[in-house]
N, CA and C of each residue as an Amber inpcrd file, in Angstrom:
protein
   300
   9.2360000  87.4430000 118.2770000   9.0380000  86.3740000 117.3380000
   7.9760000  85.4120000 117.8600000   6.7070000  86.1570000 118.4960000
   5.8180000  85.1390000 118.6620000   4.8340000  84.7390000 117.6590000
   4.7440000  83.2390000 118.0420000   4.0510000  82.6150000 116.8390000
   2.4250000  83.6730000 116.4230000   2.4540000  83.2270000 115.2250000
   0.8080000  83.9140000 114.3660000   1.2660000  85.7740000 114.7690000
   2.3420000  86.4070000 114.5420000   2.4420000  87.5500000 114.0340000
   2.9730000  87.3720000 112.4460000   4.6570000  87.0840000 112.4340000
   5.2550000  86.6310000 111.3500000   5.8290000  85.3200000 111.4110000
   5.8110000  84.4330000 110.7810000   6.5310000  83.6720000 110.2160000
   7.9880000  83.9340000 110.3330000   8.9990000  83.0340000 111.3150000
  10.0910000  83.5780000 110.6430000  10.5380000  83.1260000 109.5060000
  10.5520000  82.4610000 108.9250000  10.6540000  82.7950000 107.2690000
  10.4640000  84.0960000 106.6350000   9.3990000  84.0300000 106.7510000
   9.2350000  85.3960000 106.3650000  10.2830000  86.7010000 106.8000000
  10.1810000  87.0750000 108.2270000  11.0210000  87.6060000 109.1050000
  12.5010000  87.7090000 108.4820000  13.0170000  86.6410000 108.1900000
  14.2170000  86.1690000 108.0860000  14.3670000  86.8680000 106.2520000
  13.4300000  86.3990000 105.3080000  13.6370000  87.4290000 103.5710000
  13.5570000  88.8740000 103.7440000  12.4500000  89.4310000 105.2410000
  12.4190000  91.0260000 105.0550000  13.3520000  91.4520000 105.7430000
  14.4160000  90.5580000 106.4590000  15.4490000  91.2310000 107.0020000
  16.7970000  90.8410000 105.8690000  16.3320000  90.4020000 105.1440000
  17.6830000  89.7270000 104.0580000  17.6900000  90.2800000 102.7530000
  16.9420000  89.2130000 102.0150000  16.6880000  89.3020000 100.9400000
  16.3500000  90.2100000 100.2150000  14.9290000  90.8630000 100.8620000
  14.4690000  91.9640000 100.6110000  15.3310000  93.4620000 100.1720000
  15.9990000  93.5040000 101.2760000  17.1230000  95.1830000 101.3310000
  17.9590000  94.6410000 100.2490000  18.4170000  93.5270000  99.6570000
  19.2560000  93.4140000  98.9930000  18.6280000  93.5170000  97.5290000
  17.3880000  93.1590000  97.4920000  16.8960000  93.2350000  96.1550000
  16.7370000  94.9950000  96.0730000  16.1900000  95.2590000  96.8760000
  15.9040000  96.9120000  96.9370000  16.8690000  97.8570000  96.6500000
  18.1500000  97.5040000  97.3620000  19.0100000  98.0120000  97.2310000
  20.5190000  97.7500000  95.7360000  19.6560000  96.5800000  94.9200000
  20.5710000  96.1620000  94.3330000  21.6180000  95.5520000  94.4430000
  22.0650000  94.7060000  95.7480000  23.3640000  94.2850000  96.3050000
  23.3860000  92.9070000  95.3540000  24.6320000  92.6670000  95.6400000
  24.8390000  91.1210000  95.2140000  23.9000000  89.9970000  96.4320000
  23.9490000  88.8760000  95.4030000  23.3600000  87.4930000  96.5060000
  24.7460000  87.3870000  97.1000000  24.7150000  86.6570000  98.2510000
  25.1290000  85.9750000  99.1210000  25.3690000  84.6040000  99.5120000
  26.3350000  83.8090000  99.4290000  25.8660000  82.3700000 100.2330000
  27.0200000  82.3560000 101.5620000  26.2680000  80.8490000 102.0580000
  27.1850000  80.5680000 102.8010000  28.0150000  79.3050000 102.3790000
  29.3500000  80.0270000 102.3410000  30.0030000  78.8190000 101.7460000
  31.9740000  79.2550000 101.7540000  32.7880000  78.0480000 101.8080000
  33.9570000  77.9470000 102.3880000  34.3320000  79.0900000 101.3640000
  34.6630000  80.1450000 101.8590000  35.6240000  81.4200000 101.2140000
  35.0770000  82.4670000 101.0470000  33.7330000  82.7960000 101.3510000
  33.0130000  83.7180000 101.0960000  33.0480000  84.4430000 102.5280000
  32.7470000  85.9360000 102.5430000  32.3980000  86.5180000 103.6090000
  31.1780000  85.9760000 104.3260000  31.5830000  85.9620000 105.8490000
  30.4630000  85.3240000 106.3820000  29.6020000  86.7420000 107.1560000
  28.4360000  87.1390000 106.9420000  27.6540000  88.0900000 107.5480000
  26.2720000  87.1360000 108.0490000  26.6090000  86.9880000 109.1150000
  25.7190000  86.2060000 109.9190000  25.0290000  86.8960000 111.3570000
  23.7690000  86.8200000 112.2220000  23.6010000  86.5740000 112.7920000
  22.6480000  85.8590000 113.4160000  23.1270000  85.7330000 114.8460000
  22.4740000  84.2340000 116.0490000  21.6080000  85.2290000 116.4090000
  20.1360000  84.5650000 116.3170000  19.0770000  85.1670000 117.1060000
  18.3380000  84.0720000 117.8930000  17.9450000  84.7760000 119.0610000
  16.9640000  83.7560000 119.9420000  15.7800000  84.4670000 120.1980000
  14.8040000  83.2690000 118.9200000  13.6230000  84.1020000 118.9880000
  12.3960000  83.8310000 120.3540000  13.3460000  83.0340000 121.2760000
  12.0770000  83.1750000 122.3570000  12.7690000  84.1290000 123.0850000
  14.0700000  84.4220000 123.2380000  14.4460000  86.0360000 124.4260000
  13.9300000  86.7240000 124.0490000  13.7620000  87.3130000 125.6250000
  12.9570000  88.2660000 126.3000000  13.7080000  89.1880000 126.2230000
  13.4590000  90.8250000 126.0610000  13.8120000  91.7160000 126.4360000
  13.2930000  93.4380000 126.5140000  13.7040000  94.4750000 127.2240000
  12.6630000  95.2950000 127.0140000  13.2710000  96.6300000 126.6030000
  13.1940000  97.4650000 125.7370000  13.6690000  98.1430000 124.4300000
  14.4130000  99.4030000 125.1210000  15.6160000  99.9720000 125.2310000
  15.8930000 100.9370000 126.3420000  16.5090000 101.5460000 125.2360000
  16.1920000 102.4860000 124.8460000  17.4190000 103.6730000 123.5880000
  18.7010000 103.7080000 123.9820000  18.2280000 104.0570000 125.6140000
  19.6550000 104.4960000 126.0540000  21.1190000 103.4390000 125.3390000
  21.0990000 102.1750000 125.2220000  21.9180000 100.9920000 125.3580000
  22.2700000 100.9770000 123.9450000  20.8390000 101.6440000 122.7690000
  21.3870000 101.7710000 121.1210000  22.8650000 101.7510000 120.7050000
  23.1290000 101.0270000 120.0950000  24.4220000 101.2240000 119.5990000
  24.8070000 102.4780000 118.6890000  23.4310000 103.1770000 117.9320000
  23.6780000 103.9830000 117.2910000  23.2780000 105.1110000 118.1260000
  23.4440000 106.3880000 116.7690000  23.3040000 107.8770000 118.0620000
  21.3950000 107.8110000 117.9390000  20.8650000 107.6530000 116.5900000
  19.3100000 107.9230000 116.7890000  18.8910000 106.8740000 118.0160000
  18.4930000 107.1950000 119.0330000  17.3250000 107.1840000 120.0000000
  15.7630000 107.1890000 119.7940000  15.1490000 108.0430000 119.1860000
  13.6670000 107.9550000 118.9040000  13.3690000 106.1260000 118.6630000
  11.9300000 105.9480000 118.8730000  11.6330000 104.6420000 118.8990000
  10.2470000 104.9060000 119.6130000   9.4390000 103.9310000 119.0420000
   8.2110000 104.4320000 119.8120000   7.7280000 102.9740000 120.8920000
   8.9450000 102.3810000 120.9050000   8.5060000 101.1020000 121.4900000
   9.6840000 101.2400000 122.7570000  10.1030000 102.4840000 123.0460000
  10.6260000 102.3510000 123.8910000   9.9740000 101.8650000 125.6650000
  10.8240000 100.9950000 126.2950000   9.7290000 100.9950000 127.2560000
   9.4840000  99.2820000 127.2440000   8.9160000  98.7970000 125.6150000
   8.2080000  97.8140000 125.4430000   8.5490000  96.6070000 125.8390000
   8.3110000  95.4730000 126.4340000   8.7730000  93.9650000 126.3390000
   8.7490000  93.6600000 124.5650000   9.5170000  92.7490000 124.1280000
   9.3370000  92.3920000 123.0990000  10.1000000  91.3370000 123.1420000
   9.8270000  90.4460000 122.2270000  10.0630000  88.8230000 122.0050000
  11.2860000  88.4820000 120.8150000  12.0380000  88.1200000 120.8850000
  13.2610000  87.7280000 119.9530000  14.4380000  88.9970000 119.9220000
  15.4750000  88.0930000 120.0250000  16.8460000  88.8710000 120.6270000
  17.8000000  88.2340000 119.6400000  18.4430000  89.4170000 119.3890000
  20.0530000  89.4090000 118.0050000  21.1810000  89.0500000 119.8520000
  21.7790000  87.6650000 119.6090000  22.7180000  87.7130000 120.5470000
  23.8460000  87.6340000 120.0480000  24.2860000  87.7340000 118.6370000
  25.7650000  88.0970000 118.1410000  25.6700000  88.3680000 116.4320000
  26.2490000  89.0740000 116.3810000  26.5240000  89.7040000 114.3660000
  28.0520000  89.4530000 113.9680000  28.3540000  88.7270000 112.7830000
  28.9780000  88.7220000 112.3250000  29.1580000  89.2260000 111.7070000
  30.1830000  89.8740000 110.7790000  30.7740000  90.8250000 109.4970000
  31.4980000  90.7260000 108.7400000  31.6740000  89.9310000 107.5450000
  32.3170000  89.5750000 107.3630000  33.7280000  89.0650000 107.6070000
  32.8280000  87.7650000 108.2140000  33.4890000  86.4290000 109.2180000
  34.4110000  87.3000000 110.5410000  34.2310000  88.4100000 111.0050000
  34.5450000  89.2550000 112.0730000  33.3030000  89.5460000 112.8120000
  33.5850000  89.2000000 114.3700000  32.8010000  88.8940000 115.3030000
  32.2860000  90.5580000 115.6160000  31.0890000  91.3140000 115.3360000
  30.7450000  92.8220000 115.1590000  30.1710000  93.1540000 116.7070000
  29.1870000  91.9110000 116.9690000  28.1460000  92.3130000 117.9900000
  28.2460000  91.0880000 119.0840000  27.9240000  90.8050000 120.3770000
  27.6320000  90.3370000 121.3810000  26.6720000  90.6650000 122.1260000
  25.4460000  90.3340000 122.5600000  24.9110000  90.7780000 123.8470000
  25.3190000  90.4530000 124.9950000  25.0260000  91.1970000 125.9680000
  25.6980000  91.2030000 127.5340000  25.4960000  89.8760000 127.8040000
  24.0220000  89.5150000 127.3730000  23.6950000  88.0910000 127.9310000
  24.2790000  86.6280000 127.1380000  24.9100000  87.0570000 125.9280000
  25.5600000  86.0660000 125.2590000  26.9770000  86.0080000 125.8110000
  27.5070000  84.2520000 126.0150000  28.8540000  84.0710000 126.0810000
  29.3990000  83.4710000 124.6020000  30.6000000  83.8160000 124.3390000
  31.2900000  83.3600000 123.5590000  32.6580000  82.7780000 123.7940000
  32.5970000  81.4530000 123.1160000  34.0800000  81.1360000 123.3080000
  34.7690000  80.3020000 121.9620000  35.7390000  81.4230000 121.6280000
  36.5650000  81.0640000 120.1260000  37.1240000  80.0140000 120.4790000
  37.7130000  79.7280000 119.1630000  38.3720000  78.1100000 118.7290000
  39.6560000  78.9650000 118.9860000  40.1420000  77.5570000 120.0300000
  41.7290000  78.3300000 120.1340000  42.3520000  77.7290000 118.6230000
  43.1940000  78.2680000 118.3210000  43.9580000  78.2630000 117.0600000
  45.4920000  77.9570000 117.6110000  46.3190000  76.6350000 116.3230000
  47.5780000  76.4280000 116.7860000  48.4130000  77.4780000 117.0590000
  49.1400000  76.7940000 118.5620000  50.1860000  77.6240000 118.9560000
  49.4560000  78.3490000 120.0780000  48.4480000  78.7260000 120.2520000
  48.1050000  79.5980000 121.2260000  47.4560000  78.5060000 122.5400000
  47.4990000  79.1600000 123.7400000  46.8450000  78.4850000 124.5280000
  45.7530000  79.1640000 125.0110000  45.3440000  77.9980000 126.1720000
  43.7170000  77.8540000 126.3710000  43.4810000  78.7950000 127.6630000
């Protein structure tokens, strides 16, 4: 996500908006009762592209190898916590009755 490639704005409709118009899905908001499908990105992390670590089975990638700029450090799924990176910490809201 370095500056004068894309815009994240931009970035942010061709990863959203876009597949949903394409695909015909419903809109989305964010708002009290709705599924939350969210994720936290940090577009100045660093990191460098290893297949091996893919969450999925395809591997091919031609940027394997590469440094590249902006990092997904957690996915939500409807309001269920999907993804973490190694390098992200998380810490839930304790909820009554439970302890800390």
């Amino acid at each position: 996500m370095k500056p004068g490639h894309l815009p994240l704005t931009r970035a942010i409709e061709l990863w959203t908006e876009a597949p949903r118009r394409v695909f015909g899905l419903p809109a989305v908001e964010l708002a009290h009762g709705s599924d939350a499908d969210l994720v936290l990105l940090d577009p100045t992390g660093e990191w460098v592209v290893d297949p091996a670590v893919f969450h999925s089975l395809g591997r091919n990638t031609p940027f394997a190898g590469a440094g590249v700029t902006g990092r997904v450090l957690a996915t939500w799924v409807a309001g269920r916590l999907a993804h973490t990176d190694a390098t992200f910490q998380t810490r839930l809201p304790v909820t009554a009755g439970s302890s800390e």
